[in-house]
N, C-alpha and C positions, 0 to 999 in steps of 0.2 A: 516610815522613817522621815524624820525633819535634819537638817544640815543645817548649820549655823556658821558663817565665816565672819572670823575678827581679826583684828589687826591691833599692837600694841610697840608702841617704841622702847627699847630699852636706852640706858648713859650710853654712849658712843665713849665705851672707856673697856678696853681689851679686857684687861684682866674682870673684871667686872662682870661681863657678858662668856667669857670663859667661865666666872662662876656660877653664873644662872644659867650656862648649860649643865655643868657637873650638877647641878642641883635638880635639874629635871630626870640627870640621869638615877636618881636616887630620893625621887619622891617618894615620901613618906608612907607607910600602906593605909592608914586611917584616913588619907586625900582620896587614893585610890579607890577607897570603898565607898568613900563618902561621893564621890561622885560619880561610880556608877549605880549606889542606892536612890538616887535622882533622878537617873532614868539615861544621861549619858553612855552612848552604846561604844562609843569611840571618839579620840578626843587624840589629835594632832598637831605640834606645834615645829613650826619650819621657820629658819632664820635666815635672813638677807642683811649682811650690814650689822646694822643695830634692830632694824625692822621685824618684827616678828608676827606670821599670819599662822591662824589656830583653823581648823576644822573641826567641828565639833557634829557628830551625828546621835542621835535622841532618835529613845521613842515617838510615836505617832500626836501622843496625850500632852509631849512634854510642854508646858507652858513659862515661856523665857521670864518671867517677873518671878510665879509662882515658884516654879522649882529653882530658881537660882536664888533667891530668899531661902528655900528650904536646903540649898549647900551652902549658905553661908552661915545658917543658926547649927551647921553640925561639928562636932569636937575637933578641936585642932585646927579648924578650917580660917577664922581667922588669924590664927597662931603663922599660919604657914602663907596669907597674904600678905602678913607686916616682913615675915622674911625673903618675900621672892621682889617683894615691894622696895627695897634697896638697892636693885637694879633695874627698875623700870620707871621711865619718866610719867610719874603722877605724882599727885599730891598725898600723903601718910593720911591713913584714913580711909582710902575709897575702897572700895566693895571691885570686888572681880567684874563686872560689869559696867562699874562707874572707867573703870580703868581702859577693859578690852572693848574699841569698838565695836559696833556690829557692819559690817559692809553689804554694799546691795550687788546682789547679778546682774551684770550686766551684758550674759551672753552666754547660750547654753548649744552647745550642740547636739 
C-alpha cells in the first residue's frame, strides 16, 4: 500500500466552508466509484481552520501522474472539481492535483 498526504486551503469564509463540508458529506456515488476504480483504497479529508489535510492510501501499483490522469478523464469527475472548486483557493480550471498539494514526511515513528 502507498499513502499519499496533501494539503489544500479553502476561502476563510464560514458559510462557504460549512458548504464544502455538507458537500463532502454527500459526495456524489459516480466520485466514489470513480475513485476507488483507480485503485484509491481509502481517501480522508480533515479540516483545521480553512486548512484542509487529505490521506490518501492506493494500491502498491498506483502511479500518482498515471492514475490521477485516469480519475480525471472519468464521468462526472470534472463536473464535480468545478463544483467543490468554489470553495477552495485555486485558480477555475486546475485538475485535483494541480490544486491538492503533495507534502513530504517528515517523521515516522
Amino acid at each position: 500500500m502507498k499513502r499519499f498526504c496533501q494539503t489544500l486551503e479553502l476561502y476563510d469564509d464560514r458559510e462557504k466552508i460549512a458548504r464544502y463540508i455538507d458537500a463532502h458529506r454527500h459526495v456524489w456515488p459516480e466520485i466514489l466509484d470513480g475513485i476507488r476504480s483507480v485503485g484509491i483504497l481509502d481517501m480522508q479529508i480533515f479540516i483545521h481552520g480553512h486548512t484542509l489535510f487529505m490521506i490518501m492510501d492506493t494500491v502498491d501499483g498506483f502511479d500518482w501522474e498515471r492514475d490521477n490522469a485516469r480519475l480525471a478523464a472519468l464521468p462526472r469527475q470534472a463536473e464535480w472539481e468545478d463544483f467543490v472548486g468554489q470553495f477552495q483557493r485555486s485558480e477555475s480550471g486546475q485538475t485535483s492535483t494541480d490544486k491538492w498539494q503533495l507534502m513530504e514526511r517528515i517523521f515516522k515513528l
